[in-house]
Each structure stands twice: as C-alpha cells, then as structure tokens.
Steps between C-alpha positions, in 0.01 A plus 500: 500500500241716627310753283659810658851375458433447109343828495819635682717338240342623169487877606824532657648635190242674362509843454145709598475836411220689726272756334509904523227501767706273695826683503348832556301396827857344605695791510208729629552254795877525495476864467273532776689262766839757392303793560424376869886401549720783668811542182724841495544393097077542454209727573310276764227578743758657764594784246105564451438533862806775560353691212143495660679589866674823333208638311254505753768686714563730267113581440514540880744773453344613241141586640679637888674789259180598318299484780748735677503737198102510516507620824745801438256614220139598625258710295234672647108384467458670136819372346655842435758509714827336587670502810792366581802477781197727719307233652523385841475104599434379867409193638432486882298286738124488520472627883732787422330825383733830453391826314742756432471851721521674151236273322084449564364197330284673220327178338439138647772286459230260344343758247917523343518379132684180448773634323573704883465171714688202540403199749852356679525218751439615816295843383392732276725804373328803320727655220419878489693707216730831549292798530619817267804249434656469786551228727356503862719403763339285681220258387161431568426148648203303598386175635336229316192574667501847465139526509444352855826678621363860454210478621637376857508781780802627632783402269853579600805455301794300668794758541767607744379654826687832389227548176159603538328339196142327473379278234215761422686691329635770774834648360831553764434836575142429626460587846305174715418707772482838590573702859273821573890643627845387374643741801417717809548588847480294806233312612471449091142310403491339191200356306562218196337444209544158284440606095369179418244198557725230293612315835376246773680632820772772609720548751630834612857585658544833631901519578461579836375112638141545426316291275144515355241242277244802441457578172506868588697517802548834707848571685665744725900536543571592861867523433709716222663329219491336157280211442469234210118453445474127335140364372518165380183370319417120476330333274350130566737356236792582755651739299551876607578917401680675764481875443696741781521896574688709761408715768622738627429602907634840615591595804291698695681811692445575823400821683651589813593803697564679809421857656678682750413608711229222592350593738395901523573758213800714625468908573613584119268208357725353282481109483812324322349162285770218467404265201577100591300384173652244274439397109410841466600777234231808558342613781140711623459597817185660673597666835079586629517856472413491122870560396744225277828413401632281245881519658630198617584576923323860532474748776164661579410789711121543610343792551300359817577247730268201570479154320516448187464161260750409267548314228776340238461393176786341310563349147662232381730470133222274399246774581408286819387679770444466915350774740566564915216703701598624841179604726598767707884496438590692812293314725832324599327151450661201642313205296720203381456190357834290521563056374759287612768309296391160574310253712451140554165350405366249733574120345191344688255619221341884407412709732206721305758796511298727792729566791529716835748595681468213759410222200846598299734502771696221257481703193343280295297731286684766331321823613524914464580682836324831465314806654234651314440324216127542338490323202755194411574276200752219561684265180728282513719350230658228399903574318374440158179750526244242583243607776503288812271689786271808479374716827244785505470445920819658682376211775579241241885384355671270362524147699794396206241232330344499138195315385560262820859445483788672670688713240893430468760686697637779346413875394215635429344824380284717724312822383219689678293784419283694724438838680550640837233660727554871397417346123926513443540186233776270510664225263739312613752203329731238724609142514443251787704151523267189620685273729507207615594283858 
C-alpha cells in the first residue's frame, strides 16, 4: 500500500473545521460569482446597469429643461432688470443677411454683451430686448460673419420682384429711381435718376419696347399712353431690387382749320373759319389784322381787303397745346404733301432709301408725293412705339429695312412734320402696310 492510499484512509473520517479567514474569503467568492449571475430572486449586475441607464437619462432631461428656462430669463448687463416672454430668438444661415425696414443696426453685433448673444450651429443669432415693452414685429438677423458682410458693396436683400427693399437699410416706400416727369404731352422726354450707388449693374425697361444699361438714361415717348417704368439693379452676388413707376403720355391735340373763302376776301369782307382740330378743348385764334377770338368756328369781317396771316392755337384737357400758321391765307395756295398705304420693299438687299421718279417705278421705297414742300421730317414706327427709320431729306424714304435686315410684313406707323413754301406748317399721322411677293 502506497503512502497516499494510507493517507487517504486515515482522514476519510475526519472531521476539519477551516478557520474564520477561510470561510469569509469563501463566500466573498461565492458572493461575487452570484452577483455576476443574471437571477430575478437577487440584486445582480443587470439591475445595477438599468439603474445607471435611467439616471443618466433623467439628468439628460433634467439639464434640456433648465437650459430652456435660462434662455426665457435674460437680464440686462447691470443685473437690474428682468425680462421675460420679450426676447426674440433666430437662428439662420451664415450667407444670409436681412435687416428689418423698421430697424438700423445701432451697435456691432460683436461689441453685444454675452448675456444678448448666443452661438447656434450653422450661425450666430443676436437677442435684442423689447423697446418701451413692446415686442417688435419682426426681428433683427445677422450672419455669422457679420463683420465682413457689412462692409461688402452693394448688398441686396433676396425678396419678391413686387418689393423694393435693399439690405442697406432702404425702407418700402423708398423711391430707387426718380423721373424728372411722371406725365405730359406728346413727344414726352423723360430724364432718370437712380437714388443710390449700392449696386453692380442696371437694366432699364421703359414699357414701350425700349431698353437701356445707362445709369442715367434719357427717353422720349412718341406715342400716348400709360407706361410701367421698371429699374432692376444687380448686384454681383446675383441677387436683385426691382423698383417701378408709371407714366403717363398725353395726347397731343391737333390744330386744323379752314377759311372760306380761300382764295380772295369777298365784297363785304367777311371770312367764315371752320375748325377741323382734334384733342382740343379751348381755342385762340389770330386773324393778321390785330383782332382775336377765342370762339370755337368764328366769322370775321375785315375792314380792308388784302392778305392776311392767320393763326390757331388750341388746348388740350391736359393743358397740351399745338399751333397752325397760314402765310397769306387768301393766296389760294395749292401745296400738298400726300403718303401711300403701302409698298413692297425690294427682297434683293437695301436700297439706301433715295429714289426718282424713273428709279421707283416698282415702289420699293415708301415715299411722300408732294408740291411745295420746304422743310420735311419723316418717322417711321414700328406697332409697339419702337423707332425703325428717320428722314430729314424729302429725296430720301423708307426702302422697308432696319439695321440691315428687311423689317416684317405688316403695319406700320408714319408721321411727318414740315412746312410748305408760303411758311404754312403741316403735321401729318398715317399707316403704311409692307408687303411682300
């Protein structure tokens, strides 16, 4: 028998009782090994780890409410007053900059105490208090780099084409532009004036087809009506203001008139004035032997006979006004100067516009017959107003081309001013059709 079984036989029924330090390290080790073990019946490690889970969540909770209740409570840089439910919180994007048309930033954004500025992902909002205690209506926002933002040229705020705002501060009701005449009387010219310097570029529209890129541009309305002025300004961000005014283009009236007889004053020198004027509501006439009427159609007797030179001045509702001088009245003249209704331009290219009566045997330049004429002025028209051919040479019309190219069939508008040998002015008005084989 070995050693170890002999051993094994003597101690088998002993009894061996281990010391205190013994048992206690045991069950610290049992203790620990149940603590690690997942049972409903004892606190273990799983029930710790909830516990931790739900307080930090609640101190979560916790700090989002007072933080919130901070912010609705600001006192002012020397701590004696409160203000509450009257502050005003925005948040917008760096490259956005807006002021309010009622509000001028006083102070730098970056002078503001801390207790009036709070920094939020993706900018910086400034928190200004209620004035006299009541709320404004709008707030006051700025960019994260305010700084840099100002100081750039030309800043315009991004709005509807119908609002005429600027980010320097102009209010609605500031005027952009403005026109040395809002209305007046045919031919009406019109100077512009743009009210500020805060823009790269403009554009001009003037309602009638024209267009202009001057910064002060001059125009003249040949033809009555209402127009819508537009200026749009540009800046080199690609943003815009659009500001627009009306004018208003009169019509201008129209003197004309008739004397019988024509020709030789009658034994009882009495002369019998028919008025043809148009547009007109008062009337001045001057018959040459120092005497006047104001009547519309009147009847004048004169005390000699001879020639005489009259005149007709008549008014216009709008206080517009035209005149008609007859040279020698009686003289019996038979000066004319008459247009046709339409011609055919010559397809093969311009012609330059002179003709004779051998070179415009085809018609192709649209031409005054006439006797008498001294001085002329020829304009022609385009439907919408625009100005297609000009003529100060009676030898010189229209050969139907503009800038090169030959103009599209269809009406146009034909007026000439001038005079007549015996010094008799005339204005005439028509319409001629361009054709085409």
């Amino acid at each position: 028998m070995s050693i170890r079984e002999l051993f094994r036989q003597k101690l088998e029924n002993a009894e061996i009782i281990p010391g205190a330090s013994v048992s206690a390290k045991l069950m610290k080790k049992v203790a620990r090994r149940e603590f690690l073990r997942f049972n409903p019946a004892r606190f273990n490690i799983y029930y710790l780890g909830g516990l931790l889970v739900a307080g930090i969540s609640a101190a979560i909770i916790l700090y989002s409410g007072n933080k919130k209740s901070d912010q609705q409570t600001i006192s002012n840089s020397t701590g004696k007053t409160s203000i509450k439910d009257s502050i005003e919180y925005v948040t917008v994007p760096a490259e956005q900059i807006f002021i309010h048309k009622s509000d001028k930033l006083k102070e730098s954004p970056n002078e503001l105490p801390d207790n009036q500025r709070e920094i939020r992902a993706g900018g910086e909002s400034i928190i200004k208090p209620a004035q006299n205690g009541v709320q404004r209506e709008d707030p006051i926002v700025v960019a994260k780099n305010i700084t840099d933002s100002f100081s750039k040229k030309g800043l315009f705020e991004e709005v509807s084409p119908s609002m005429n705002k600027l980010k320097n501060g102009r209010k609605d009701e500031d005027v952009l532009f403005e026109p040395s005449a809002t209305e007046g009387c045919l031919p009406l010219k019109i100077g512009f004036q743009i009210k500020t310097e805060s823009y790269d570029s403009c554009k001009w529209t003037f309602g009638d087809g024209g267009y202009s890129f001057d910064k002060h541009p001059v125009w003249i309305f040949d033809v009555e009506g209402t127009y819508n002025v537009v200026l749009n300004l540009f800046d080199s961000d690609g943003s815009q203001a659009i500001y627009s005014t009306i004018i208003r283009v009169h019509p201008k009236p129209i003197a004309r008139f008739e004397c019988v007889p024509e020709k030789s004053l009658p034994t009882d020198n009495e002369v019998h004035f028919y008025n043809y004027s148009t547009n007109s509501i008062r009337y001045k006439w001057d018959f040459g032997d120092g005497d006047s009427s104001f009547l519309f159609e009147p009847r004048h007797k004169y005390s000699r006979s001879g020639n005489f030179d009259v005149s007709l001045v008549v008014y216009s509702d709008y206080g517009c006004s035209d005149s008609l001088f007859v040279k020698n009245a009686f003289s019996g003249s038979e000066d004319f100067i008459d247009f046709p209704n339409a011609f055919i331009p010559n397809i093969q290219g311009p012609t330059g516009g002179y003709y004779s009566s051998k070179s415009d045997e085809s018609a192709y330049v649209f031409h005054p017959s006439y006797l008498g004429v001294s001085d002329f002025q020829l304009k022609i028209f385009s439907k919408i107003g625009i100005l297609i051919f000009e003529s100060n040479d009676i030898n010189l019309g229209w050969d139907g081309y503009f800038k090169g190219q030959l103009c599209e069939p269809g009406v146009y508008i034909w007026k000439v001013r001038g005079s007549f040998r015996n010094g008799e002015p005339f204005t005439k008005m028509g319409d001629v059709t361009l054709l085409r084989n």
